[in-house]
Backbone as a ProteinNet text record, in pm:
[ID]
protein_1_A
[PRIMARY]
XXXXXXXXXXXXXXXXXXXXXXXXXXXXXXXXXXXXXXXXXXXXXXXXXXXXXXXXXXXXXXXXXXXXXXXXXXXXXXXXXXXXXXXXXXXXXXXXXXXXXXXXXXXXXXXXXXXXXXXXXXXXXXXXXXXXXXXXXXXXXXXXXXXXXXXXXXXXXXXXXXXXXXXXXXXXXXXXXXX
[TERTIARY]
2393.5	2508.3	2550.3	2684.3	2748.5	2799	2838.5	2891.8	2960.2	3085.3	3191.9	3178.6	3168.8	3199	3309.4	3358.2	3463.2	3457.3	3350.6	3372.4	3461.5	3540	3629.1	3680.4	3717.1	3752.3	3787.6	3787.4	3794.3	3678.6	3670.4	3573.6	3492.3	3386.3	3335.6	3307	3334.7	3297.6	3168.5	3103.8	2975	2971.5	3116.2	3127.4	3040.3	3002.2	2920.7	2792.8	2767.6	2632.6	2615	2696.6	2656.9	2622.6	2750.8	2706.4	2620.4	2545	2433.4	2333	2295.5	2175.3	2178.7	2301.1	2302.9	2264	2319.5	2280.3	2110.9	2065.4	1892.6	1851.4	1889	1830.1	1804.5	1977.7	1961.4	1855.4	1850.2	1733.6	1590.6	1570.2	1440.6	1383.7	1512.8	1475.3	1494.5	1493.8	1472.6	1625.3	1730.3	1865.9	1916.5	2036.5	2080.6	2204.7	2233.2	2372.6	2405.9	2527.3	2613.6	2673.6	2720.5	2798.7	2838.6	2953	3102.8	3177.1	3114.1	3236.8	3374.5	3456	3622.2	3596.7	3669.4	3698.3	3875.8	3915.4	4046.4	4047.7	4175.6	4178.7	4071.5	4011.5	3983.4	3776.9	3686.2	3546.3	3600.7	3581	3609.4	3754.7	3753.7	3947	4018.3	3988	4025.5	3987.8	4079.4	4017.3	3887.9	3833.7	3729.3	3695.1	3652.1	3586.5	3472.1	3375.6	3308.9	3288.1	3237.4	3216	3081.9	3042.7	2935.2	2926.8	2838.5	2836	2667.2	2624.1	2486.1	2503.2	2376.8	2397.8	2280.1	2239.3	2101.6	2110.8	2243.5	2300.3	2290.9	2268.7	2282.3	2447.7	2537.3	2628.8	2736.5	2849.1	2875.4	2935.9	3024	3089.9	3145.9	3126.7	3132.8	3300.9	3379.2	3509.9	3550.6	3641.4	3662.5	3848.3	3897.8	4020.1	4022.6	3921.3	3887	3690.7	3722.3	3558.6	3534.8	3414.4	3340.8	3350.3	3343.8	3338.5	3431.8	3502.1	3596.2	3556.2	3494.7	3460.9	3629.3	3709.2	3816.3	3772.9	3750	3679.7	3827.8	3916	4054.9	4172.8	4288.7	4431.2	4464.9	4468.8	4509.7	4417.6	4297.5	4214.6	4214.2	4256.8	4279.3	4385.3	4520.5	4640.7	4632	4520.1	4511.9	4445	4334.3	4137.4	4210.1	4305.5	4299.7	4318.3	4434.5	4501.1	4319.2	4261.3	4128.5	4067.7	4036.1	3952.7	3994	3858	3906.5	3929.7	3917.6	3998.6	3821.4	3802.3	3665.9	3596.5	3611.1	3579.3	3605.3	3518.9	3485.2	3598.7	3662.2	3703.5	3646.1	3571.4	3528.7	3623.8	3647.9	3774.6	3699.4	3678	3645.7	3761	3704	3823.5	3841.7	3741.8	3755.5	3895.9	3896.7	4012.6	4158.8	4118.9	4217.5	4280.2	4403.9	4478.4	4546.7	4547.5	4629.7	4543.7	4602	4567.8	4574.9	4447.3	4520.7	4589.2	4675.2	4788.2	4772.1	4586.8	4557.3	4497.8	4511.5	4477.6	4368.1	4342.6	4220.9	4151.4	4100	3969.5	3922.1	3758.1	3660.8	3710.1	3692.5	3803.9	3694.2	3602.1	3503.6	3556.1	3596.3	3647.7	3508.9	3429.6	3342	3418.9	3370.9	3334.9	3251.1	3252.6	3128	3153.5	3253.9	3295.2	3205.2	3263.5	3158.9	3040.6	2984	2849.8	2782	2817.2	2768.7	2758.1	2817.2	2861.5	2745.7	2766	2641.4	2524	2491.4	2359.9	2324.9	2449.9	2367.3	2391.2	2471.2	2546.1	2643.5	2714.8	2901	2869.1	2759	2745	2669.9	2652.9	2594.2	2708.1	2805.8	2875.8	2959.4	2901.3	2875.9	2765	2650.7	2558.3	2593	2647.6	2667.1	2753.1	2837.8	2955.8	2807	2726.6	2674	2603.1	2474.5	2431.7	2505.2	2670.8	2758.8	2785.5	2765.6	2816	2650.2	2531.1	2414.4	2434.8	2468.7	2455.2	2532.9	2645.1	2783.8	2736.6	2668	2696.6	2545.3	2428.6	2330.1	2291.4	2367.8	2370	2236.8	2135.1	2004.9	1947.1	1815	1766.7	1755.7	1755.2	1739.6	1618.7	1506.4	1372.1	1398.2	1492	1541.8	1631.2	1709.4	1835.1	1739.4	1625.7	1524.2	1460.3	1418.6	1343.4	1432	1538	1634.4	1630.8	1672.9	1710	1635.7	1489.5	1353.7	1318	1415.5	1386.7	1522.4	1610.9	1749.5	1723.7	1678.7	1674.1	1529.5	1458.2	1353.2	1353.2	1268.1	1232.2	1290.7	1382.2	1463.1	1592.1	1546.8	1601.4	1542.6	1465.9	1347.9	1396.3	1447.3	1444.4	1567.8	1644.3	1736.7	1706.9	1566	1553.1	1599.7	1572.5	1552.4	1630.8	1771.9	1876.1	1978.2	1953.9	2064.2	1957.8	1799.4	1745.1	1893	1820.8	1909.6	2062.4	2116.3	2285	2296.9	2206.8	2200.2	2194.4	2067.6	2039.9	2163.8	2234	2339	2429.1	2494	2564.4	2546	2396.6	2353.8	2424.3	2371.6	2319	2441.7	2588	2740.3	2761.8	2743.3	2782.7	2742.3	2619	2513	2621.8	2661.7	2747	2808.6
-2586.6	-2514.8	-2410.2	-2403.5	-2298.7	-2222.4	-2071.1	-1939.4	-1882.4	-1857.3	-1831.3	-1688.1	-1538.8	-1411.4	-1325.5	-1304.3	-1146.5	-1034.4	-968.4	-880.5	-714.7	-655.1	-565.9	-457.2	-364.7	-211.4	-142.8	17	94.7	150.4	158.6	158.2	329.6	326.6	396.9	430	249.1	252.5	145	119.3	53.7	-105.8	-180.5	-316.5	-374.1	-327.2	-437	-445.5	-268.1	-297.5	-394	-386.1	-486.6	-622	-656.6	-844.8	-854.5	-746.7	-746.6	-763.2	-658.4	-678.8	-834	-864.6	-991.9	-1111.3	-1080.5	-1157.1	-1151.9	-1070	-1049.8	-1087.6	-1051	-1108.1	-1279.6	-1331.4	-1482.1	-1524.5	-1511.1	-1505.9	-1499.1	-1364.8	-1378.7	-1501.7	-1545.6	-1639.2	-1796.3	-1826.6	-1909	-1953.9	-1934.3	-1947	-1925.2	-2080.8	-2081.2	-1940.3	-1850.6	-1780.5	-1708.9	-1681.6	-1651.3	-1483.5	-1426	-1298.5	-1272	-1240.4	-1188.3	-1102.8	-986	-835.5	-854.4	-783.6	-713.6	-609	-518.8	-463.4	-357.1	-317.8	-245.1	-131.5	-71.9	-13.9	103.5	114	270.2	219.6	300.3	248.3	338.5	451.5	548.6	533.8	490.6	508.8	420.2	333	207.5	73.1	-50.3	-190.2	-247	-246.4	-346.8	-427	-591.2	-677.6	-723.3	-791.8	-948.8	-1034.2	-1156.5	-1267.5	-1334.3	-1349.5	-1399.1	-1539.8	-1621.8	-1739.7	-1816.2	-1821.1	-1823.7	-1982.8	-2049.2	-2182.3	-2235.2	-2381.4	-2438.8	-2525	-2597.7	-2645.5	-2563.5	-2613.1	-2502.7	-2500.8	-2361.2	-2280.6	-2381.2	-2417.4	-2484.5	-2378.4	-2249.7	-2151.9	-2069.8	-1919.8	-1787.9	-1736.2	-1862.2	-1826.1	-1919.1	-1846	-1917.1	-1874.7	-1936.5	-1859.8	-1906.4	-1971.5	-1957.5	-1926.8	-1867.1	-1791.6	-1798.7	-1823.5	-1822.1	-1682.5	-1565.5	-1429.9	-1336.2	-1258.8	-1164	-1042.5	-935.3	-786.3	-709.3	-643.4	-558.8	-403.5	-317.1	-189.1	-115.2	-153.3	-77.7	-176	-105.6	-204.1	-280.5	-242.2	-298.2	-471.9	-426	-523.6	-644.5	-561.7	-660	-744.6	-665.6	-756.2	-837	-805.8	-870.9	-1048.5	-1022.6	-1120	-1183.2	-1121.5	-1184.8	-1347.4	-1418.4	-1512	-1574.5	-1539.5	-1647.9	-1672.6	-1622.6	-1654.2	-1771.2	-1920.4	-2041.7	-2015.7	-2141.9	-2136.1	-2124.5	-2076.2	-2018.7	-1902.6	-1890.9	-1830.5	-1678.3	-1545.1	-1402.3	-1355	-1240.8	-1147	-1010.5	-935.6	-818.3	-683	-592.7	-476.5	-349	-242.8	-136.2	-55.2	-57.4	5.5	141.1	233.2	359.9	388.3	280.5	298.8	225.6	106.3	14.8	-0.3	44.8	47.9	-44.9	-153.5	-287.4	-384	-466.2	-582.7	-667.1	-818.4	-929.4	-1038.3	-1053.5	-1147.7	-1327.2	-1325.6	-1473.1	-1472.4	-1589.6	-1579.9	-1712.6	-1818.4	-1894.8	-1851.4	-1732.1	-1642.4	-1563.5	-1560.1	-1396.7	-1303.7	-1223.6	-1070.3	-973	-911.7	-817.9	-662.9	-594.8	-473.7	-402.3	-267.6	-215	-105	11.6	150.4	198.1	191.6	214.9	339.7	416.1	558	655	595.6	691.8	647.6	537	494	593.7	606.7	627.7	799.8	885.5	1008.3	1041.4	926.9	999.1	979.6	851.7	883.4	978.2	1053.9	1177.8	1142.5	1044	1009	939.2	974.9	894	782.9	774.1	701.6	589.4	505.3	437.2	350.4	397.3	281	166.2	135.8	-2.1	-42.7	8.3	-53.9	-84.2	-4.2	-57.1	-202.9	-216.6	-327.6	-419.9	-463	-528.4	-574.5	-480.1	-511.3	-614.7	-581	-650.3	-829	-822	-944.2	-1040.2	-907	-1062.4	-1060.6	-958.8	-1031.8	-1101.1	-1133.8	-1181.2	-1361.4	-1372.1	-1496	-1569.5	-1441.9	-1511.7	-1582.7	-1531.3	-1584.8	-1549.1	-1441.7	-1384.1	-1292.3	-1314.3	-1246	-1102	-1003.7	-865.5	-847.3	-891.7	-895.6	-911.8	-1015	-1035.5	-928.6	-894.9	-756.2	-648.2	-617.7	-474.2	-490.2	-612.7	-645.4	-609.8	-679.6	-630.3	-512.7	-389.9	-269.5	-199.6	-263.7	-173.7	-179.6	-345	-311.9	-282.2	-269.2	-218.7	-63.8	39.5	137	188.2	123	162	325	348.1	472.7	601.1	652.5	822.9	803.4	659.6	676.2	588.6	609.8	580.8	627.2	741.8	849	798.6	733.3	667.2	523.8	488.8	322.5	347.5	445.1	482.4	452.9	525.2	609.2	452.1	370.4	256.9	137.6	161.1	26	73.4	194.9	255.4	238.1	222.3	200.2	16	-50	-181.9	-226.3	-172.8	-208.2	-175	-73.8	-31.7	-165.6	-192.2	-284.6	-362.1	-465.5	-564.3	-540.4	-452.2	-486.2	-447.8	-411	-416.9	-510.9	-625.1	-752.8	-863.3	-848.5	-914.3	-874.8	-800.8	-795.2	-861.8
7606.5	7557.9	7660.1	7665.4	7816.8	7661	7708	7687.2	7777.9	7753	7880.1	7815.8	7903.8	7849.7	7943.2	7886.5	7976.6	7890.2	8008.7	7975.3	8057.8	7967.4	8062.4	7971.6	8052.5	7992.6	8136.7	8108.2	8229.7	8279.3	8443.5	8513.4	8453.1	8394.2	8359.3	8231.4	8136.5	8004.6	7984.4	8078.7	8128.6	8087.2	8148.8	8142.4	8219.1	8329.2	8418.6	8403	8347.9	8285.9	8164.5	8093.2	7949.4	8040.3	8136.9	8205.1	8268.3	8335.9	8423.6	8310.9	8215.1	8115.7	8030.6	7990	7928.7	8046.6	8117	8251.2	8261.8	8256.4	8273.5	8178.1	8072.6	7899	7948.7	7974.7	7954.8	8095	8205.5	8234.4	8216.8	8144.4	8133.8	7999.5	7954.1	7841.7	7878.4	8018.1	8109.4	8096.5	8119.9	8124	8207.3	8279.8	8394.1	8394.6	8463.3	8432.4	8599.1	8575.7	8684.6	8601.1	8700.2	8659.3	8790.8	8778.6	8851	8831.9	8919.4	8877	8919.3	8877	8938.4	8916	9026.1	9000.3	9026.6	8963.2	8964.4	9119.2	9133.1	9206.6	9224.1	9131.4	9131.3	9054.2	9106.4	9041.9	8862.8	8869.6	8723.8	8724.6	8614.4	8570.2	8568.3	8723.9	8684.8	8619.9	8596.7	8549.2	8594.9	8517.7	8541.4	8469.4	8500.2	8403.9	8494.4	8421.8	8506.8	8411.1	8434.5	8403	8409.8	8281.2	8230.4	8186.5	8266.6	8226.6	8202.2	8057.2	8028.5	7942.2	8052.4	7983.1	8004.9	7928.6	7977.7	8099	8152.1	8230.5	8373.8	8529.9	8620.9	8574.8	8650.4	8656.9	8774.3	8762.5	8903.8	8938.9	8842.2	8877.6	8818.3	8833.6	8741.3	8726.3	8777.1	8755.7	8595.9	8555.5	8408.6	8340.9	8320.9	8223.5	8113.9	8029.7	7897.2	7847.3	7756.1	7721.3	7574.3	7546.2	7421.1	7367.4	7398.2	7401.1	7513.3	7430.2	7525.5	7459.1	7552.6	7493.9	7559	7472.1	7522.3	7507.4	7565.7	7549.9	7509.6	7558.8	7630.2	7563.4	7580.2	7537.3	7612.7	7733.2	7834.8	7891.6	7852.1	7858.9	7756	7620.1	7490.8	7590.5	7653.5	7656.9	7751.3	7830.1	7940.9	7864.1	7839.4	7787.2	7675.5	7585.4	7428.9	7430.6	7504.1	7573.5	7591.6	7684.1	7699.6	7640.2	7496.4	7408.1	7303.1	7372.1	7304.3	7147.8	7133.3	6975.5	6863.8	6821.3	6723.2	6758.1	6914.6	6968.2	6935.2	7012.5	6943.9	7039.4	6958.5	7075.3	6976.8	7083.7	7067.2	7077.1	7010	7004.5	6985.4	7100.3	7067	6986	6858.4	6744.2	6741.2	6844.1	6889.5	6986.9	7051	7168.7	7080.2	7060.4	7050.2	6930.2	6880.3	6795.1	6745	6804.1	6798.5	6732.9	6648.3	6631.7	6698.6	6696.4	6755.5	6667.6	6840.9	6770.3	6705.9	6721.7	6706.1	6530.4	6496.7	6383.6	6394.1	6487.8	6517.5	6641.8	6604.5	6655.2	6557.2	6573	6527.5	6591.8	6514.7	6571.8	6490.7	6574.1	6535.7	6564.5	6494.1	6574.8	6518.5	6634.7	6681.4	6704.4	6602.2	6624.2	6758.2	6813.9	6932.1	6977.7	7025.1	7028.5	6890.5	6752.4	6702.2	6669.9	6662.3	6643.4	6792.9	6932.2	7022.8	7009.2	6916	6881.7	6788.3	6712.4	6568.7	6649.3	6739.7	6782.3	6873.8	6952.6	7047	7194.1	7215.3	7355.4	7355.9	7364.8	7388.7	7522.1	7607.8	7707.6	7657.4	7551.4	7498.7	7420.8	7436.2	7342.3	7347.2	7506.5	7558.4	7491.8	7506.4	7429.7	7304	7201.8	7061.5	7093.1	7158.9	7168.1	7195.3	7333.1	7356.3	7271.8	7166.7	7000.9	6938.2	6947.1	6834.5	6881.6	7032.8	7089.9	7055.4	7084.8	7085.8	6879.6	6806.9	6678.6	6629.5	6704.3	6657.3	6670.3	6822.3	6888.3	6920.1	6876.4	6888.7	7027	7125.2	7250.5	7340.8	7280.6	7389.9	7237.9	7264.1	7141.2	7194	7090.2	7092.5	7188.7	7166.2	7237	7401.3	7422.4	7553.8	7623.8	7526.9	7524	7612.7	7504.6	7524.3	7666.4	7656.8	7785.5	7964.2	7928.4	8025.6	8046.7	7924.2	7922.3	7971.3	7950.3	7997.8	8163	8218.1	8393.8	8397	8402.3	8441.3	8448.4	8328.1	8317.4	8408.7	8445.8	8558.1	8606.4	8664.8	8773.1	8683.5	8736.8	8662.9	8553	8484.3	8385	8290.8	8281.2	8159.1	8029.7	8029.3	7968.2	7869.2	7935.6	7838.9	7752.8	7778.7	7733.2	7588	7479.4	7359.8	7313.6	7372.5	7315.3	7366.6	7384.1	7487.6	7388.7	7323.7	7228.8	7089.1	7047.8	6915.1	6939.3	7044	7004.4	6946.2	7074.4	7075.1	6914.5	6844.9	6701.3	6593.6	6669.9	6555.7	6578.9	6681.6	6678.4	6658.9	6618.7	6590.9	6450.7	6359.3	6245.1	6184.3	6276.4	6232.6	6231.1	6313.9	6403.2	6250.6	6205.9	6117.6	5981	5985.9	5842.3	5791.4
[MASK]
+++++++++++++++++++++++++++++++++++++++++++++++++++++++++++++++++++++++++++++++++++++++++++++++++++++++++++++++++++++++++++++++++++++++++++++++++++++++++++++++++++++++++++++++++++

């Protein structure tokens, strides 16, 4: 089974981290995958997405214009991603930012608090992580165990200190996603 993902927002709402950790998750759970940043003019402030592609199949290539999963952090990103998301397929909506509905009515359309889920827990820098929670409970695509495992070498050396606070957003968004 292949999983096409885009994920995108503005540079400094931690998109590449979510495709890098999902990227390591599906790895460490012996899974062929590819990931492919963009990025916008600017690293903070501006566009950014990449591209996640986790399958049992090798990868022939991390380019895609349709996806199993589209995370939109941002509006701009909804207006950009919404269009790629096949037909059953998830599109993810940070409902903190994004005010809009989508315009599809054959798609999952999960809208994610993650702004204040990331508030009540005690870091606004975590709510990528809640979105990421919502995508492995939505799609079942990498188990939580795999999620943590990632989180625990990604976050390595002088930031340990965050594994906690980045497991606890993850679980919140699971167990929104699970609803």
């Amino acid at each position: 089974m292949t999983t096409r993902m885009i994920f995108a927002g503005f540079g400094g709402q931690g998109v590449m981290l979510m495709g890098q950790i999902i990227s390591l998750a599906s790895m460490i759970e012996g899974k062929n995958v590819t990931w492919m940043p963009s990025y916008g003019p600017e690293m903070r402030g501006g566009t950014a997405n990449c591209t996640v592609v986790v399958s049992d199949e090798p990868v022939a290539s991390p380019v895609t214009d349709k996806a199993e999963v589209v995370v939109a952090m941002n509006i701009p990103s909804l207006l950009k991603f919404e269009p790629y998301v096949v037909e059953n397929g998830y599109l993810f909506l940070n409902q903190s930012v994004i005010d809009r509905e989508s315009k599809r009515n054959d798609i999952n359309v999960l809208k994610i608090p993650c702004n204040e889920i990331a508030d009540e827990i005690g870091n606004l820098k975590v709510a990528n992580m809640v979105m990421l929670g919502a995508v492995v409970g939505a799609t079942n695509v990498v188990s939580t165990e795999s999620i943590f495992k990632a989180i625990e070498k990604k976050l390595s050396g002088g930031k340990t200190a965050l594994i906690e606070v980045n497991k606890q957003a993850i679980m919140r968004g699971y167990e929104l996603a699970k609803k």
